[in-house]
C-alpha positions in Angstrom: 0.0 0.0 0.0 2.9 2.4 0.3 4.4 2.2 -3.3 0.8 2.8 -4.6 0.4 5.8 -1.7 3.7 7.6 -3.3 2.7 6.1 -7.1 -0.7 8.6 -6.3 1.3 10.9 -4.7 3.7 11.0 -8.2 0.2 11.5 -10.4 -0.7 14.2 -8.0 2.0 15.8 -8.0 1.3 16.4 -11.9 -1.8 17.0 -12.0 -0.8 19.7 -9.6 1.9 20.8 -12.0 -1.1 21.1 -14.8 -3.2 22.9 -12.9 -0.9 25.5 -12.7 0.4 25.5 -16.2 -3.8 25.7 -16.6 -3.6 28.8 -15.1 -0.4 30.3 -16.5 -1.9 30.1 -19.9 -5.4 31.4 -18.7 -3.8 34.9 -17.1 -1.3 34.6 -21.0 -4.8 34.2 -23.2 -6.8 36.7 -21.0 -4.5 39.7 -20.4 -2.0 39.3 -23.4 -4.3 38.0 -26.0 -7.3 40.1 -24.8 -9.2 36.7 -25.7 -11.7 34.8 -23.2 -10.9 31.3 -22.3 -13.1 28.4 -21.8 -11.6 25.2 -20.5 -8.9 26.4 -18.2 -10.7 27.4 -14.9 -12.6 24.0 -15.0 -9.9 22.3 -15.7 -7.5 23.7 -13.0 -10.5 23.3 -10.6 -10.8 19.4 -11.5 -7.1 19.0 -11.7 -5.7 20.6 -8.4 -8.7 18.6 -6.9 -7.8 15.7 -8.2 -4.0 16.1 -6.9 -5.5 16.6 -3.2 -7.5 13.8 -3.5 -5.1 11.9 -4.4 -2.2 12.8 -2.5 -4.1 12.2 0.6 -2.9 8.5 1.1 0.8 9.6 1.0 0.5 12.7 3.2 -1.3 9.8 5.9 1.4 7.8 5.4 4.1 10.4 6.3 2.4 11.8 8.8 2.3 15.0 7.6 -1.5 15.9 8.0 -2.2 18.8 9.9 -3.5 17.7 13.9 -4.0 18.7 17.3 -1.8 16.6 19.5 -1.9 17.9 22.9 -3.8 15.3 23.9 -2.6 12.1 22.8 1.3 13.5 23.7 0.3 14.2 26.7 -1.0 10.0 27.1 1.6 7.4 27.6 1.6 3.5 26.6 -2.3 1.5 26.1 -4.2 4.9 26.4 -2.7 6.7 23.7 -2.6 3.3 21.1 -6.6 3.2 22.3 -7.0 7.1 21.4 -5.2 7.1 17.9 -6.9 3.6 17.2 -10.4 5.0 18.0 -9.1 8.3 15.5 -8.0 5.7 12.9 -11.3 3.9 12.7 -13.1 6.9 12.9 -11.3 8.0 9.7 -11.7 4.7 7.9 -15.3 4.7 8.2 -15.9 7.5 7.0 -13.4 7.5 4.0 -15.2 3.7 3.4 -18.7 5.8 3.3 -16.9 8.5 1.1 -15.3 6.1 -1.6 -18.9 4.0 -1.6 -21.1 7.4 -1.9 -18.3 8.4 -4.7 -17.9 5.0 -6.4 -22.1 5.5 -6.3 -22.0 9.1 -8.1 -19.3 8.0 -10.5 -21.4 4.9 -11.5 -24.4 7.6 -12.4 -22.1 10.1 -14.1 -20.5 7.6 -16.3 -23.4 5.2 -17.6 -25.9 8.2 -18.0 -23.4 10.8 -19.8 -23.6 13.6 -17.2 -21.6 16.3 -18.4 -20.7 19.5 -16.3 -23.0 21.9 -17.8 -21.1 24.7 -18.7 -19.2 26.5 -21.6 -16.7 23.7 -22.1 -19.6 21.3 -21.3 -17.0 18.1 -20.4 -18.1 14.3 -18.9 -18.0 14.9 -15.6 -17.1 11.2 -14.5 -12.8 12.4 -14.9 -14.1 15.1 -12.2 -15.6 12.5 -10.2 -13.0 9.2 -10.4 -9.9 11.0 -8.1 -13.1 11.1 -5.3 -13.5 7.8 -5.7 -10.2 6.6 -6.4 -8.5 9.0 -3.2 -11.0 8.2 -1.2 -10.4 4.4 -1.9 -6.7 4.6 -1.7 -6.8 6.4 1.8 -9.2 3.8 3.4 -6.7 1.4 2.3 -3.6 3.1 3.9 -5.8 4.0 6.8 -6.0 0.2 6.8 -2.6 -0.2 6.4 -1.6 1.7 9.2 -4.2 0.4 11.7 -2.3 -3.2 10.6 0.9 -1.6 11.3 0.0 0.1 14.2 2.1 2.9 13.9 -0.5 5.9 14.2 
């Protein structure tokens, strides 16, 4: 589960990297070109979405989420396992109930077209798969780390 935590966190990364490059050429088209744009704010939205989503098994597995520790460093031995296990199940149930609701809605967008609505008018299921897929991969590293018992 780690390689494919940093393998997303690789693909984030560029999707990151894209939304940026989304934006660069936006602000070059609008304000250089004097031309309106159509695809490029949607497309940055989806894409630095999709990196967050899908960077969010690796940054669990480093450890590098933001939390409020006072608590649990201030708890020695059983009591502080029992506190981060009861966090850790906490956050695997509901990343289980995310990635089944998403799995769900990128059923529905798929097999019935949906598109977004707008100018550009995309499918939306690309917008919806990192949900699905992030929320997926992190209920699987929260799994992993529950096994490994190093929360």
């Amino acid at each position: 589960m780690d390689a494919i935590s940093v393998a997303a966190a690789i693909v984030a990364g560029a999707l990151l990297a894209l939304g940026v490059l989304s934006v660069v050429h936006m602000v070059f088209v609008r304000y250089a070109m004097g031309e309106s744009t159509v695809w490029q704010t949607e497309f940055t939205t989806f894409a630095i979405t999709a990196s967050m989503l899908l960077g969010a098994p690796y940054v669990l597995k480093t450890g590098g989420h933001v939390a409020v520790t006072v608590l649990p460093d201030a708890l020695r031995g059983l009591p502080k396992r029992l506190m981060r296990l009861s966090a850790s199940l906490v956050g695997l149930v509901f990343c289980l109930a995310l990635a089944y609701g998403s799995w769900y809605y990128f059923y529905e967008a798929y097999t019935l077209d949906w598109t977004t609505g707008t100018v550009w008018n995309p499918p939306l299921w690309p917008a919806v798969l990192p949900v699905a897929l992030g929320a997926s991969l992190l209920s699987l590293q929260y799994l992993a780390e529950i096994l490994r018992a190093e929360l």
